[in-house]
RODO-2510 file (C-alpha; in nm, 4 decimals, decimal comma):
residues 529
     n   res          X          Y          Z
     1     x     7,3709     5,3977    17,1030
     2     x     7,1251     5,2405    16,8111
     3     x     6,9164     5,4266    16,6329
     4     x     6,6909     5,3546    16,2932
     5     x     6,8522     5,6566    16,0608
     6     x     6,6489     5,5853    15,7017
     7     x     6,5129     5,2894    15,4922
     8     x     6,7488     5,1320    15,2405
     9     x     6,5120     5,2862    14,9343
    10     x     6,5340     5,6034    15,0483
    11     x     6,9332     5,5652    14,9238
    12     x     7,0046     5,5138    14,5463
    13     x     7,4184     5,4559    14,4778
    14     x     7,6225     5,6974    14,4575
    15     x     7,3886     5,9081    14,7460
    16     x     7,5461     6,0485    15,0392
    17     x     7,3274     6,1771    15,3174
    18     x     7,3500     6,3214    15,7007
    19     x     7,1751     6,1844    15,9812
    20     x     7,2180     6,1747    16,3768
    21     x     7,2507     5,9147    16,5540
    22     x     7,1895     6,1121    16,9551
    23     x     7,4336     6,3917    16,9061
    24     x     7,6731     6,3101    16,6421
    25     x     7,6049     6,3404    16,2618
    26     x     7,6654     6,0257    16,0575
    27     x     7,7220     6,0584    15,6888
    28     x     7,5569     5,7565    15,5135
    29     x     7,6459     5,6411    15,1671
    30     x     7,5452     5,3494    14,9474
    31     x     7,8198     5,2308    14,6821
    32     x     7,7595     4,9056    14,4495
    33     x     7,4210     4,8273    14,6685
    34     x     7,6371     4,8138    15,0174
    35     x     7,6068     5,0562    15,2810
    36     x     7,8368     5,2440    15,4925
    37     x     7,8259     5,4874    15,8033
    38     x     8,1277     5,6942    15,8386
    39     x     8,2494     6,0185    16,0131
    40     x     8,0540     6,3063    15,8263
    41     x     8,3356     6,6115    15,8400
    42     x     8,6681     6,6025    15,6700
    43     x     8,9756     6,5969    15,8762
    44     x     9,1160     6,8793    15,7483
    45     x     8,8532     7,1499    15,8166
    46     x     8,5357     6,9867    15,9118
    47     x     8,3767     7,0301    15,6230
    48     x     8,0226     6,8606    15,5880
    49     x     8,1182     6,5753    15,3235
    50     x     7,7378     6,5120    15,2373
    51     x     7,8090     6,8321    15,0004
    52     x     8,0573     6,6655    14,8469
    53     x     8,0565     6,3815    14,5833
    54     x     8,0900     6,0254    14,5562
    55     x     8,2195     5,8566    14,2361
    56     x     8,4409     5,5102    14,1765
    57     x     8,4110     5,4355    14,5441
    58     x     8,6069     5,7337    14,6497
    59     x     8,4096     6,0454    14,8875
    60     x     8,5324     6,3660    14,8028
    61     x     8,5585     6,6542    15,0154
    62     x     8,3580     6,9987    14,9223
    63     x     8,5911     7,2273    15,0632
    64     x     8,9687     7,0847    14,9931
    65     x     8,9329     6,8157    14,7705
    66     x     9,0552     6,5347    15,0465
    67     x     8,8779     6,2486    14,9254
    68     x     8,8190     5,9014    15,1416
    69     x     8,7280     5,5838    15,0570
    70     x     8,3813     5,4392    15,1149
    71     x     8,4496     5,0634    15,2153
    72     x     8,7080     5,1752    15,4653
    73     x     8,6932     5,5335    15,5559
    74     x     9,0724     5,5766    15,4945
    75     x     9,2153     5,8830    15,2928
    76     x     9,2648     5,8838    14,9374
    77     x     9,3897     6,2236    14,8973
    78     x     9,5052     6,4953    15,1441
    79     x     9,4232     6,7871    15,3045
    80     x     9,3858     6,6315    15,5859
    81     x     9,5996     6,3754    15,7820
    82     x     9,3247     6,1518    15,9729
    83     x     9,1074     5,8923    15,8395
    84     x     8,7097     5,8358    15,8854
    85     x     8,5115     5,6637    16,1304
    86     x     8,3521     5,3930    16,0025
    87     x     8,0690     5,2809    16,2686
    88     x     7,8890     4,9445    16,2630
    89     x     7,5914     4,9639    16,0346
    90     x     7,3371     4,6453    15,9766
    91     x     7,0346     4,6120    15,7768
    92     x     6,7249     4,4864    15,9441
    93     x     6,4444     4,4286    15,6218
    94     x     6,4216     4,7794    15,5104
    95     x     6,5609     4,9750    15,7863
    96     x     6,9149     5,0950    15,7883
    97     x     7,0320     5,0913    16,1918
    98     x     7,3745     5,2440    16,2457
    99     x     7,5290     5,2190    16,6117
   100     x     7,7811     5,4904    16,7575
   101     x     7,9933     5,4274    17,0463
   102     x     7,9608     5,6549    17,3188
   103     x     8,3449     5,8500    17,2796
   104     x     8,2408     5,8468    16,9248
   105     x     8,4685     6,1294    16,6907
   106     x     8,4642     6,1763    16,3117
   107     x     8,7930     6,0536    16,2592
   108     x     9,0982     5,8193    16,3690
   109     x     9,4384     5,8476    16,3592
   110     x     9,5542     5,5892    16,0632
   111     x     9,6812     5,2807    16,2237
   112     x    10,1010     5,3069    16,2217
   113     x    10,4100     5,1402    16,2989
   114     x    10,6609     5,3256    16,5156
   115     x    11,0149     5,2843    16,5880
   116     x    11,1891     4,9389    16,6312
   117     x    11,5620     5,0103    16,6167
   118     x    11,6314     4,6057    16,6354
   119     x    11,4244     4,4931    16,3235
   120     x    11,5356     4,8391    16,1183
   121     x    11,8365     5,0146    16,1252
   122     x    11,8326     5,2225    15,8380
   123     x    11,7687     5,6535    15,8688
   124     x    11,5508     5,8127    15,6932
   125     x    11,5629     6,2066    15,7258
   126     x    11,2978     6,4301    15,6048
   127     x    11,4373     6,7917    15,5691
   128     x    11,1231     7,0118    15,6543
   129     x    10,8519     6,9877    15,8475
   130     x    10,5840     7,1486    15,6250
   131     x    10,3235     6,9282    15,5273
   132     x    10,5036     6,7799    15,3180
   133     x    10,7326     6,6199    15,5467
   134     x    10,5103     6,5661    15,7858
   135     x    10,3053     6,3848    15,5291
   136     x    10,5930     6,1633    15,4117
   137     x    10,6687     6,0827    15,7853
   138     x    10,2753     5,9629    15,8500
   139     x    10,3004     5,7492    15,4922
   140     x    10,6437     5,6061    15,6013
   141     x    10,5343     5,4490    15,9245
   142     x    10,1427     5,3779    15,7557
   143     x    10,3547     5,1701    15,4825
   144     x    10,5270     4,9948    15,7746
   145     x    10,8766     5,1652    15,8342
   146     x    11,0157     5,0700    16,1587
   147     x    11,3483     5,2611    16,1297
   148     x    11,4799     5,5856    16,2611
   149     x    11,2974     5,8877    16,1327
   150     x    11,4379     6,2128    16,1839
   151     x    11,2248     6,5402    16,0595
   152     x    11,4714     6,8348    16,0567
   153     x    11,3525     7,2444    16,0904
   154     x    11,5140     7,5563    16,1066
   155     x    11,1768     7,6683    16,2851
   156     x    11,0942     7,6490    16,7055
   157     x    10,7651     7,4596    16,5947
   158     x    10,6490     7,1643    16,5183
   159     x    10,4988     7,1277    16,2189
   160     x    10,1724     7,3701    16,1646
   161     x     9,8627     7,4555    15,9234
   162     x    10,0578     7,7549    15,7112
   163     x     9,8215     7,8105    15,4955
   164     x     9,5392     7,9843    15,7702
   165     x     9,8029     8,2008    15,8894
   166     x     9,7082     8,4621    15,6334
   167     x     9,3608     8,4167    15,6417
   168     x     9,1973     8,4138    16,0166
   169     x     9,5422     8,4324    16,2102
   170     x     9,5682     8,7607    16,0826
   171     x     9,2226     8,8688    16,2183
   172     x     9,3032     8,8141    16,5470
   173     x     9,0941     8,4869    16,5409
   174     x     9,3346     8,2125    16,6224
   175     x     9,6217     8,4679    16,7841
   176     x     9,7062     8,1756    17,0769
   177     x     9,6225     7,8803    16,8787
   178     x     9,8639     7,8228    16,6193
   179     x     9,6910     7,5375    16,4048
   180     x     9,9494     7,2226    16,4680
   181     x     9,8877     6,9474    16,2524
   182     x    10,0208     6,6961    16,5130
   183     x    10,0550     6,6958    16,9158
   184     x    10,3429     6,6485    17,0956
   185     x    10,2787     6,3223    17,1965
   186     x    10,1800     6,1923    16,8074
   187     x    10,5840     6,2055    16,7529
   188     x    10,6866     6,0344    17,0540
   189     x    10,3888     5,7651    17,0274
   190     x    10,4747     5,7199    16,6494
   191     x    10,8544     5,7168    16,6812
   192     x    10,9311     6,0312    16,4646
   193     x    11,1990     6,2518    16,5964
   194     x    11,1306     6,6509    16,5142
   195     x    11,4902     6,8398    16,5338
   196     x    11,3909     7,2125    16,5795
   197     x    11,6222     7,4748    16,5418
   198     x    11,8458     7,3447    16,3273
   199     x    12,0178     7,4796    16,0854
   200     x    12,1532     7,2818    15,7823
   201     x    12,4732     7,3881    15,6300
   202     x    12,5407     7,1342    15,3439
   203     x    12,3860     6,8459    15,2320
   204     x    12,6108     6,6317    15,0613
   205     x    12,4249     6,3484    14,8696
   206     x    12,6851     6,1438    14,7264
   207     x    12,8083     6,1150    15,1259
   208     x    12,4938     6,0909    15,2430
   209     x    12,5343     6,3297    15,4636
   210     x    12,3659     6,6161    15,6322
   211     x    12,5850     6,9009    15,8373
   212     x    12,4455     7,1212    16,0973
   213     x    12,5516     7,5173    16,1648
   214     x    12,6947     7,3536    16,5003
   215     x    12,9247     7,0954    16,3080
   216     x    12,6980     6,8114    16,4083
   217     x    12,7082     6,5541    16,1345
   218     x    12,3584     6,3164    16,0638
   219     x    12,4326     6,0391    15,8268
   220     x    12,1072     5,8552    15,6131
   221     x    12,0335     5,6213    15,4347
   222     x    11,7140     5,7678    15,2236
   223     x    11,6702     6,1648    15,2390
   224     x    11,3466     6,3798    15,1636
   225     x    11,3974     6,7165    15,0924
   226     x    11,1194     6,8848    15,1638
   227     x    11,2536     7,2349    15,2672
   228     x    11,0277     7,4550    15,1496
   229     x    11,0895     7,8242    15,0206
   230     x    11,2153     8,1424    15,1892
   231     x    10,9759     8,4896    15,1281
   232     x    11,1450     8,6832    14,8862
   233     x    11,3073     9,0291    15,0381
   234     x    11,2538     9,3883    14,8215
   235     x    11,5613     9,4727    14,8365
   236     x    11,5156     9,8891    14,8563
   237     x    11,6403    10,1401    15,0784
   238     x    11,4573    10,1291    15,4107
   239     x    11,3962     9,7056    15,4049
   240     x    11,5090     9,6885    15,7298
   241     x    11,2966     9,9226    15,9428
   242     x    11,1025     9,8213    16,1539
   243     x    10,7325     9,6928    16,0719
   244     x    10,8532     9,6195    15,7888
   245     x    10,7313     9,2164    15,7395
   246     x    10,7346     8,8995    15,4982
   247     x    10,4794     8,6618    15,5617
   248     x    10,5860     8,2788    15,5741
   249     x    10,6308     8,1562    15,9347
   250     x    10,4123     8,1597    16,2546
   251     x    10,6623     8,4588    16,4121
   252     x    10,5714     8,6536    16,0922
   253     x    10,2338     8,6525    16,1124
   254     x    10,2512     8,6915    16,5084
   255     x    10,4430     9,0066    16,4517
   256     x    10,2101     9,1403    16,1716
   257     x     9,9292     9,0983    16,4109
   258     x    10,0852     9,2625    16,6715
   259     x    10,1862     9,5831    16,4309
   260     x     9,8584     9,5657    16,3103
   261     x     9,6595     9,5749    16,6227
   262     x     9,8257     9,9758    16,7361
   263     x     9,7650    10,0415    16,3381
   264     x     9,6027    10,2218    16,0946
   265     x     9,7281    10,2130    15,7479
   266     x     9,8922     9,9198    15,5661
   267     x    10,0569     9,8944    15,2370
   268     x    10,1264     9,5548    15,0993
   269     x    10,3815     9,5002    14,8190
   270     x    10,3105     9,2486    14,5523
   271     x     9,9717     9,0659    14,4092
   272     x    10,0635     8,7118    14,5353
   273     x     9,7761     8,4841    14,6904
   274     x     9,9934     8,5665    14,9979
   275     x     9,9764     8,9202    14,9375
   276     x     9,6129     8,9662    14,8548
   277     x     9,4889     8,7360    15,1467
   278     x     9,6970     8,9653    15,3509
   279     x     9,5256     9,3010    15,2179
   280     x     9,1851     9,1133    15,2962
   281     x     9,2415     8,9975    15,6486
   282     x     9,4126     9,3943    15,7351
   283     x     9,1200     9,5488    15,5580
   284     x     8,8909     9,2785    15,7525
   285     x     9,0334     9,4070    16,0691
   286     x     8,9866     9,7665    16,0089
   287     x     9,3229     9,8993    15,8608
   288     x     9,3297    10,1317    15,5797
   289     x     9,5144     9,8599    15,3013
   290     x     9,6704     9,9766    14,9563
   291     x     9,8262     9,7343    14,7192
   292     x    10,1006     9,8425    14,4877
   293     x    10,1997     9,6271    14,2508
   294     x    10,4098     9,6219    13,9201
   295     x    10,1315     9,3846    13,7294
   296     x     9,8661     9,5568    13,5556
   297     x     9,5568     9,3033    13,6859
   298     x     9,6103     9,1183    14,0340
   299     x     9,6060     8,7455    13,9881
   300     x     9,6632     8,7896    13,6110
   301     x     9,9389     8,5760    13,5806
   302     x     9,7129     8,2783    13,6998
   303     x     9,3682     8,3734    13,6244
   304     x     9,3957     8,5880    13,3567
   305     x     9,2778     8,9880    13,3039
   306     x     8,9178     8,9258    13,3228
   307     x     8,8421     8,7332    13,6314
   308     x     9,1770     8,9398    13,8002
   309     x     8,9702     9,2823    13,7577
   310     x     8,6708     9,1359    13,8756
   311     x     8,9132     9,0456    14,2441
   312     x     9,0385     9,4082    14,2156
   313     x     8,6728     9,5546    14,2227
   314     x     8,5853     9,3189    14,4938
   315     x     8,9023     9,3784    14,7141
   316     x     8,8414     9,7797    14,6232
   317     x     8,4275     9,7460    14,7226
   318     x     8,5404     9,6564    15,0446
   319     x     8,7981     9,9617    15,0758
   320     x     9,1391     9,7928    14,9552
   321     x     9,3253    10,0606    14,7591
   322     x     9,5568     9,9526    14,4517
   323     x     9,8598    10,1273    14,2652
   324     x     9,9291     9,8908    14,0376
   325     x    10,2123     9,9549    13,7608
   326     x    10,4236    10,0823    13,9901
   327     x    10,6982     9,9563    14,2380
   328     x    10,8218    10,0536    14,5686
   329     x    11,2152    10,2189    14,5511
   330     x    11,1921    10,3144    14,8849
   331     x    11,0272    10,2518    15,2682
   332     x    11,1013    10,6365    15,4155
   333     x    11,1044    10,6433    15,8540
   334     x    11,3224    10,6914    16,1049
   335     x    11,3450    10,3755    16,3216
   336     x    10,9992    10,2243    16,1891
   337     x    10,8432    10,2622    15,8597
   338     x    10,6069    10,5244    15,7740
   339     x    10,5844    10,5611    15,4051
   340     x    10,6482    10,4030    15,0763
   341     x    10,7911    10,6118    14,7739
   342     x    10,6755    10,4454    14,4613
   343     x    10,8889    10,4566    14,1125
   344     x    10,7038    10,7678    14,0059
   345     x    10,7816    10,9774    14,3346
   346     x    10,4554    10,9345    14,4784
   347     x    10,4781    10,8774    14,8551
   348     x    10,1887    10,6766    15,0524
   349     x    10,1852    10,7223    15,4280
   350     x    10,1880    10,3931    15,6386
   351     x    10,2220    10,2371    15,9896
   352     x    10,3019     9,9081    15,8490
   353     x    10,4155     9,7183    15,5449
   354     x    10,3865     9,3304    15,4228
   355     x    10,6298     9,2510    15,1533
   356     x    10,4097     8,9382    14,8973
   357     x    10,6452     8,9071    14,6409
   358     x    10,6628     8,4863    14,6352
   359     x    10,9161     8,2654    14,7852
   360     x    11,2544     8,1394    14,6424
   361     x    11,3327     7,7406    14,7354
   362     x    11,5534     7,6964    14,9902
   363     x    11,8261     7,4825    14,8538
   364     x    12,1542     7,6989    14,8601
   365     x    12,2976     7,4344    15,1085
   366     x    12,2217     7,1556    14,8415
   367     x    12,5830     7,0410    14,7059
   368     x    12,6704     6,8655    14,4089
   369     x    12,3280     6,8140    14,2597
   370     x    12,1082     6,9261    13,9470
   371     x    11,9597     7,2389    14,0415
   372     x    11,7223     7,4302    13,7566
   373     x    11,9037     7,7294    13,6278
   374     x    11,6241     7,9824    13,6726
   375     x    11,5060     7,9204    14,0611
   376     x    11,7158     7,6868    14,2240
   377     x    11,4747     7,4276    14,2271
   378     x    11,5277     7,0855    14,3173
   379     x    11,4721     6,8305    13,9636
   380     x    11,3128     6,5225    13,9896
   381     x    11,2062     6,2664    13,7784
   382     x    10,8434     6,1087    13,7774
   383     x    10,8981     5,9412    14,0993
   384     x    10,9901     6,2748    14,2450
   385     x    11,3447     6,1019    14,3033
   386     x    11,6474     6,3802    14,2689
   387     x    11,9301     6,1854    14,3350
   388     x    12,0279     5,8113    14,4229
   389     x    11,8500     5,7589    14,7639
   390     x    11,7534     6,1464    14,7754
   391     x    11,3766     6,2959    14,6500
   392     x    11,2087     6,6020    14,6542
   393     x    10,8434     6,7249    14,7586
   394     x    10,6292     7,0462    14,7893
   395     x    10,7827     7,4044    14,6879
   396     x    11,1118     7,2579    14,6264
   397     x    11,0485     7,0146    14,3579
   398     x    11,0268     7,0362    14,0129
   399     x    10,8677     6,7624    13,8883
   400     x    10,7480     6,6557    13,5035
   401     x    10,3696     6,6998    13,4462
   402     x    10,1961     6,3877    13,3966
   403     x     9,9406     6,5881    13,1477
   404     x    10,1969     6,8003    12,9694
   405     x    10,5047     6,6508    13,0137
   406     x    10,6730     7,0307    13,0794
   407     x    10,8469     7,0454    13,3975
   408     x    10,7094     7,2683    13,7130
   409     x    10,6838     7,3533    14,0096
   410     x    10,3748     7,4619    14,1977
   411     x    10,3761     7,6371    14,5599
   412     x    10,0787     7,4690    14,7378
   413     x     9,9990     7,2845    15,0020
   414     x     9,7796     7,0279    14,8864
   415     x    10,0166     7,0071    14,6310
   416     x    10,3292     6,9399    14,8819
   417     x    10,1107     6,6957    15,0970
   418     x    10,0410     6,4769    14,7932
   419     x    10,4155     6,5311    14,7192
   420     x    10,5082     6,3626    15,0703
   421     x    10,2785     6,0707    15,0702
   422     x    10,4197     5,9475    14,7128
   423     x    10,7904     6,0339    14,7935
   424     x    10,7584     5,8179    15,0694
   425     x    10,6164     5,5237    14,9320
   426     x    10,9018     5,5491    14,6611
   427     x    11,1840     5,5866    14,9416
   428     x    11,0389     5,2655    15,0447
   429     x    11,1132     5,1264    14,6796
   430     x    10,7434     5,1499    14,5492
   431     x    10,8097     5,3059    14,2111
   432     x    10,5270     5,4925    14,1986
   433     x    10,5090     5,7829    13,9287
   434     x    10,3469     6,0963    14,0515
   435     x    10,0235     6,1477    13,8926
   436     x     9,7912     6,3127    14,1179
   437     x     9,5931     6,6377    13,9745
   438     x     9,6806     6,9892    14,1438
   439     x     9,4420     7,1706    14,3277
   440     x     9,4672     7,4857    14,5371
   441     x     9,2284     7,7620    14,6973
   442     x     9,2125     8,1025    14,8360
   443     x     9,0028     8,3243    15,0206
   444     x     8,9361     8,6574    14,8489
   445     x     8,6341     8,8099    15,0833
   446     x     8,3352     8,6867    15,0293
   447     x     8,4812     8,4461    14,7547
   448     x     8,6044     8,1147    14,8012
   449     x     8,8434     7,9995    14,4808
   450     x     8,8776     7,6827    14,4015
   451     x     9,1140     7,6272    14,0988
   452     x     9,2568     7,2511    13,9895
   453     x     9,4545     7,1669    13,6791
   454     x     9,7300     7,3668    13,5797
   455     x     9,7959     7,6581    13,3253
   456     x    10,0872     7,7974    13,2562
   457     x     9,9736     8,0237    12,9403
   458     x     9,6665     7,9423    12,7851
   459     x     9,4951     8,0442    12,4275
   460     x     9,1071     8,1050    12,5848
   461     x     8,9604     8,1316    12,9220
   462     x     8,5829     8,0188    12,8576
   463     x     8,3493     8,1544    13,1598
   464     x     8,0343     8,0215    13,2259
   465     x     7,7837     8,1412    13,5357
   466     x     7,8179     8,4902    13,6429
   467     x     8,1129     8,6634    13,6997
   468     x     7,9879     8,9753    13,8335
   469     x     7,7367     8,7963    14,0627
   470     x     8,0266     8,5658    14,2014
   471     x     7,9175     8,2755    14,0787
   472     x     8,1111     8,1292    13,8125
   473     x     8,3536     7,8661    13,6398
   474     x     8,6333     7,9641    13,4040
   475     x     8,8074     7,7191    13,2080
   476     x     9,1325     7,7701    13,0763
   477     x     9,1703     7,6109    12,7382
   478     x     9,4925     7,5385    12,4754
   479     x     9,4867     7,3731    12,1847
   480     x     9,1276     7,2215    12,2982
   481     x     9,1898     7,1061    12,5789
   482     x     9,1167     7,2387    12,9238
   483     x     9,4197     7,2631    13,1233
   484     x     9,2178     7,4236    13,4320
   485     x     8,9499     7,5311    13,6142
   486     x     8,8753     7,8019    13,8106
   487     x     8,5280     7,8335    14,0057
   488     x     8,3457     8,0197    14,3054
   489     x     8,0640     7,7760    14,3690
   490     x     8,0060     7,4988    14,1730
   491     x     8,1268     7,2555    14,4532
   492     x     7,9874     6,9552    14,3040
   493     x     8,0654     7,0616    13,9440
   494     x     8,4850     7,0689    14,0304
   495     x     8,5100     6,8005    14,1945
   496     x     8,3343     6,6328    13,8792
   497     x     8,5911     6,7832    13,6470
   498     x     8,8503     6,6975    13,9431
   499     x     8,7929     6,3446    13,8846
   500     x     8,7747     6,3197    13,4959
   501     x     9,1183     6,4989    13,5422
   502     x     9,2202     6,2352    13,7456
   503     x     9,1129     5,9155    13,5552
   504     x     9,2445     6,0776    13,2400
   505     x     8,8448     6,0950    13,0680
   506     x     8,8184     6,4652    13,0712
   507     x     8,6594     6,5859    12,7547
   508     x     8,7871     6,8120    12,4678
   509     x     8,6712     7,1880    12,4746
   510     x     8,4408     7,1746    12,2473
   511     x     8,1983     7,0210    12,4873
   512     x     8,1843     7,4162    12,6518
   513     x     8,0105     7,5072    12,3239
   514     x     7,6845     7,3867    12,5678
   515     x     7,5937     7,5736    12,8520
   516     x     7,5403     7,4670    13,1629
   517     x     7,7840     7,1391    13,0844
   518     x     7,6568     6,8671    13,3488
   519     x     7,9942     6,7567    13,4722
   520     x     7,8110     6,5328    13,7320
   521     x     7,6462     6,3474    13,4287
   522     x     7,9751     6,2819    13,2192
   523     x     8,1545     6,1614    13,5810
   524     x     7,9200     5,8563    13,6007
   525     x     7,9223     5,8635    13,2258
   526     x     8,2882     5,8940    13,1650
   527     x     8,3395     6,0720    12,7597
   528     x     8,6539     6,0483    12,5037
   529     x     8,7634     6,3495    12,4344
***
C-alpha cells in the first residue's frame, strides 16, 4: 500500500513524527534534508520512538535508551536485539509518499552469517546466556563469524528477558509467557548451539579449556565469560524453609508467584532494585509487604537520602511497610516460614519471604586468573579482554571507566548487552575500547527511573523539577562535574544529557546554577565544559 503521509515542509531536521500508512504506524524523520520511513516502536518494548530524540543521525529510544540509526534503521545501542524497518519512501514535489508492504512489521532480524564448519574451524564459547551472551553471539555472526559457537547455561532455558521477571511476572501478568529473547528456531537458523543444563566445573584458560560436572571436556579457541551472578543467601537460622525465595531465575520467580497467589503477608529482606520491585509487584497484587532492611534510606547507596525517602513514602502510600535499621537473625516455622525475628527481638508474622540482598559473580570455577580481591570479579582491561583469548561482559566484569578511569562493575542489563556486542567484536580482533555510557531503570509504582552515568560517592546531588510531585531530575555532581543523572520524566531531557555523555561535550556543573537547563538546546549546540 501507498499512501501521501505529510508535505516535506511540514518536517524541519532533526523532527521525528508518526503517521499510518492503512494500519501500521510509520515513524518519519528528516536528517541532513533526506527523509526516511522506518518501523515506529523499539524492539525491545515497543516503545513509540516519535517520543524519543534524534541527534548526529542516531534515533533514540524514550523508554530504554536503544538508539537506531536513521539512514539504515540498524541498532546503535541495545535494549533490544532487532533492527528497524526501513520502507521505501519517495518524494513527489512536496508530498512525502511512503509505501508498506502488506506483511509489513516494525522490525527485522539483522542480516547474519551462520555456521560453515569448512571455511571456519575455530570455537568460540560464550559462558552464559544472559543478554550478554546472547548479545555477543548475535554481534559474532552480524560481524561475519562462520565458526562453531557454543552458548553454555546452567539454566533449562534459553536465554530470557530477566529483568521483567520482577516487575509484571510477579503480578501474575506474564505467568505462561516467559519473555525469550530468541525462538527456538533463531539458534538453529543462525548456527548457535545453546548447551542447557550444564554445569561448568573449571575453566582453565591457559588450556583453553572448559570442564563439565559430567567430565565432558569443550576445548576453544576464544572464550566469553559472561556468567552472570548468583543471589546472595542470608545465611540465618531457618534459610532453608520453605517459601523462603531469592529472586534471579525464571523458577524463582515462578515459585514466588505460586507462594504468593495462597498468600497474605510478605516480608522482603534487603533494599536492592530487586528487592523493592519485588515489594511493589506483592503489594500490587494484594499481599500485605514489609521491608526490613539494615540501610537507613532505601536506594541511598545510589540515589542518595533525599530522593531514597521520597521512594519510601511512595512505596509506604501504597501500603508497603519498612523496618529499616534492622536485620533478620532468624526465619521461625515449622516446615514453611511464618515469621521473621529481627536483631532487636521483634518478630513479624509472614506466609512468605524474598531474600534482595544483591548477587555475588559467579566465577569460583575460574582457575588461574586475576580475580578482584573484594567480589570475585572477573578484571579486564579497556577491551573488556581478561586473559589471552578470554574476555568478560555484564555482572562479571570489572572493567576501567572510560570517564573516571576507577575500575567497576555495574549489575545491569543494558549494561551487560553493550558488554556482549563490544566483547565480540574484540574476540574477532577489533580492538575496540569500551566506551559506551551506563544506563539503567526501574519501576517503583507509579514512577519510572531512569538513571545514566555513574556515581559511586558524590559531593552534591542538585534537583531540579519537583520531587514531591514526581517529576524531577537529580544530578549527582563531584568536583563539578556531573557524574549522573537521575530523572522521572524528562524523557527528552536524558537522553539529551545521554548523548553529551556520550560524545564527551557534557558541560561543567555550574551550568545547573540556571533553571530549567535546556539540554535539548546544548545537544544540537554541543558546550565545553
Amino acid at each position: 500500500m501507498k499512501a501521501t503521509v505529510c508535505q516535506t515542509h511540514e518536517l524541519s531536521n532533526g523532527d521525528l513524527r508518526r503517521v499510518t500508512v492503512g494500519d501500521t504506524p510509520i515513524l518519519l524523520a528528516r536528517f541532513e534534508d533526506n527523509f526516511y520511513a522506518l518501523g515506529a516502536v523499539c524492539s525491545h518494548s515497543g516503545a513509540p520512538l516519535d517520543q524519543g530524540l534524534m541527534h548526529d543521525g542516531r534515533i533514540v529510544c524514550p523508554w530504554h535508551m536503544a538508539s537506531y540509526a536513521v539512514q539504515t534503521g540498524q541498532q546503535c545501542e541495545p535494549p533490544g536485539l532487532d533492527d528497524l524497518t526501513r520502507y521505501p519512501l519517495m518524494v513527489d514535489g512536496a508530498n512525502i509518499i511512503v509505501e508498506v508492504p502488506d506483511d509489513a512489521s516494525p522490525h527485522h532480524i539483522p542480516a547474519m552469517t551462520t555456521h560453515h564448519p569448512e571455511t571456519d574451524g575455530r570455537v568460540f564459547a560464550i559462558l552464559g546466556a544472559g543478554i550478554a551472551g546472547q548479545s555477543a553471539a548475535e554481534t559474532l555472526r552480524k560481524e561475519g563469524f562462520a565458526g562453531r559457537i557454543v552458548m553454555i547455561t546452567a539454566d533449562a532455558e534459553n536465554p530470557y528477558k530477566r529483568t521483567a521477571l520482577s516487575k509484571g511476572y510477579l503480578q501474575g501478568n506474564a505467568v505462561d509467557d516467559l519473555p525469550k529473547l530468541r525462538s527456538e528456531s533463531f539458534f538453529a537458523a543462525h548456527g548457535i548451539e545453546v548447551w542447557r543444563d550444564r554445569l561448568v566445573t573449571a575453566v582453565k584458560p591457559y588450556e583453553h579449556s572448559i570442564t563439565f560436572a559430567d567430565g565432558e571436556v569443550l576445548n576453544y579457541h576464544q572464550l566469553l565469560l559472561a556468567s552472570g551472578g548468583r543471589a546472595r543467601q542470608l545465611q540465618v537460622p531457618g534459610a532453608d524453609l520453605d517459601n523462603v525465595f531469592t529472586l534471579h531465575k525464571a523458577e524463582d520467580a515462578a515459585q514466588i508467584l505460586a507462594s504468593s497467589q495462597a498468600a497474605q503477608r510478605a516480608v522482603v529482606i534487603g533494599s536492592s532494585f530487586i528487592a523493592m520491585e519485588v515489594a511493589a509487584s506483592l503489594s500490587q497484587s494484594g499481599l500485605a509487604v514489609t521491608v526490613v532492611s539494615p540501610e537507613a534510606v532505601p536506594f541511598e547507596k545510589v540515589f542518595g537520602s533525599v530522593i531514597g525517602h521520597r521512594l519510601q513514602v511512595m512505596h509506604e502510600e501504597q501500603g508497603v511497610e519498612f523496618r529499616l535499621g534492622h536485620k533478620a537473625t532468624e526465619f521461625a516455622g515449622h516446615q514453611a516460614v511464618e515469621a521473621v525475628m529481627l536483631d532487636n527481638g521483634d518478630r513479624i508474622p509472614t506466609d512468605l519471604v524474598v531474600v534482595g540482598i544483591g548477587i555475588e559473580p559467579a566465577t569460583d570455577f575460574i582457575e588461574a586468573m586475576k580475580l578482584h580481591p573484594g567480589d570475585h570479579s572477573v578484571v579486564v582491561d579497556a577491551y573488556l579482554r581478561a586473559a589471552e583469548s578470554v574476555f568478560a561482559a555484564g555482572d562479571v566484569a570489572r572493567y576501567p571507566d572510560p570517564r573516571s578511569g576507577s575500575e567497576i562493575r555495574i549489575e545491569h542489563w543494558r549494561l551487560a548487552a553493550q558488554h556482549g556486542r563490544i566483547a565480540a567484536r574484540n574476540m574477532l580482533g577489533q580492538a575496540i575500547p569500551f566506551k559506551s555510557v551506563p544506563f539503567f531503570w526501574t519501576k517503583q509504582f507509579s514512577m519510572n527511573l531512569h538513571y545514566v552515568g555513574h556515581a559511586d560517592t558524590w559531593d552534591e546531588v542538585v534537583i531540579h523539577g519537583d520531587l514531591e510531585a514526581g517529576q524531577f531530575m537529580a544530578f549527582y555532581i563531584e568536583a563539578d562535574q556531573i557524574l549522573a543523572a537521575l530523572a522521572n520524566g524528562y524523557t527528552q531531557e536524558l537522553i539529551a544529557i545521554a548523548e553529551l555523555m556520550r560524545l564527551g561535550d557534557l558541560p561543567s556543573a555550574k551550568v545547573l546554577q540556571q533553571e530549567p537547563v535546556d539540554w535539548v538546546r546544548l545537544l544540537k549546540l554541543p558546550v565545553t565544559a
